[in-house]
C-alpha positions in Angstrom: 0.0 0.0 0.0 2.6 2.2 0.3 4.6 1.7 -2.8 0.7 2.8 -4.3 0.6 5.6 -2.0 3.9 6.4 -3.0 2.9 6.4 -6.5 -0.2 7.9 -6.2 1.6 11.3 -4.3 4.0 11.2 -6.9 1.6 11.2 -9.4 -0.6 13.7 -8.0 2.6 15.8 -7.8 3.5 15.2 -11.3 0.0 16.5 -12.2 0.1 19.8 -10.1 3.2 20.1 -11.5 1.9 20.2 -14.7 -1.5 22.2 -14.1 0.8 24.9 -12.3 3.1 24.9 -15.7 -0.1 25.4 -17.8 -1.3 28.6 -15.6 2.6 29.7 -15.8 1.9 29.2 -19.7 -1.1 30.8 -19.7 -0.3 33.6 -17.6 2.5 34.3 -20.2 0.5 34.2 -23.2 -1.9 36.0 -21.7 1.0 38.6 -20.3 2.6 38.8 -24.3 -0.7 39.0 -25.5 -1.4 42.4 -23.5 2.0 43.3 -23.8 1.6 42.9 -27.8 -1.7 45.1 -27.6 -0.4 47.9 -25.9 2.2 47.9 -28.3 0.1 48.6 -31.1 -1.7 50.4 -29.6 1.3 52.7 -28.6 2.9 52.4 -32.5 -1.1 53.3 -33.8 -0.6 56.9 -31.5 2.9 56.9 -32.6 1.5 56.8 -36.0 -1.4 59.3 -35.6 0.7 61.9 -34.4 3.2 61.7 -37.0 0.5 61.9 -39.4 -1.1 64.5 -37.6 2.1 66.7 -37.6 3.1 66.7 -41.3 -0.6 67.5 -42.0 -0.3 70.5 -39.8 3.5 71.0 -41.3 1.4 70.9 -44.6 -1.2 73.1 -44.0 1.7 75.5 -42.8 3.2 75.6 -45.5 0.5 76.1 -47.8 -0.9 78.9 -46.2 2.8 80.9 -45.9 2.7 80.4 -49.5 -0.3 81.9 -49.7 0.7 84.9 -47.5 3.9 85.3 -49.3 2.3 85.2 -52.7 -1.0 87.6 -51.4 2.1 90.1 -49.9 3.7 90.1 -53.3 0.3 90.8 -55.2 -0.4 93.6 -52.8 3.0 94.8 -53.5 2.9 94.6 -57.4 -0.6 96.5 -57.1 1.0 99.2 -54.7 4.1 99.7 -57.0 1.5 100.0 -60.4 -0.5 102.4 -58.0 2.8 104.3 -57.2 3.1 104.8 -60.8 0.1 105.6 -61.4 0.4 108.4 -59.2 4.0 109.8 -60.3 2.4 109.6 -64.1 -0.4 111.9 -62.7 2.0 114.0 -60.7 3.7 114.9 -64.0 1.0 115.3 -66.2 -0.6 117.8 -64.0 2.9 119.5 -63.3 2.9 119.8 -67.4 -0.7 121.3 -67.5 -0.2 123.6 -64.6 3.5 124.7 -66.5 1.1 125.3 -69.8 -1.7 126.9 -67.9 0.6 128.9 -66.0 2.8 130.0 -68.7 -0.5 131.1 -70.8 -1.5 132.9 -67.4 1.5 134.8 -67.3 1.4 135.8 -70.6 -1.9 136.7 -70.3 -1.0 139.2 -67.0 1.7 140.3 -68.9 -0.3 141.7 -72.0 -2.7 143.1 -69.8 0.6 145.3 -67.7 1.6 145.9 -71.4 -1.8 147.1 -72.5 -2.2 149.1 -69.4 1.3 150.5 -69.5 0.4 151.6 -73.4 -3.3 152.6 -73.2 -4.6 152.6 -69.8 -6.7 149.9 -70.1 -7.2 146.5 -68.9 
């Protein structure tokens, strides 16, 4: 009886042995599971925010361009406006040298006539 209870503790050993190897198994697939999901879970925000930052890098970009190329519109319109104005500047200058000119001339005839005749 003995030698069976022997054999019978032995076996029973054996199998706890082998039940508590399963859970240790279990516990680390379960463990490398988690492990594996937090992982990608991790490298999916890793992900997101790279995207998320060359987006914004993108949209950046695109709207300094923008900026830069309304700036140089407003300065080619500004420059043409400038012109403009100069252009005017001169022509007026012109008319008022003409007009003036035929105003003195004008003044002066009358002196003249005065100074002659005593008229206006």
């Amino acid at each position: 009886m003995m030698k069976e209870d022997i054999k019978n503790s032995s076996a029973v050993a054996a199998i706890q042995r082998i039940k508590e190897a399963e859970e240790d198994a279990r516990k680390i697939v379960k463990e490398a599971r988690e492990k594996t999901a937090l992982r990608i879970i991790q490298d999916a925000l890793d992900e997101a925010k790279k995207i998320k930052e060359r987006h914004l890098a993108q949209a950046k970009k695109k709207a300094e361009d923008r900026k830069i190329t309304m700036i140089q519109k407003a300065e080619k319109e500004a420059e043409e406006i400038r012109k403009n104005a100069e252009e005017e500047v001169v022509f007026i200058k012109k008319k008022a040298a003409k007009t003036m000119s035929k105003a003195v001339d004008e003044v002066l005839e009358s002196i003249k006539r005065f100074m002659e005749k005593g008229e206006i």
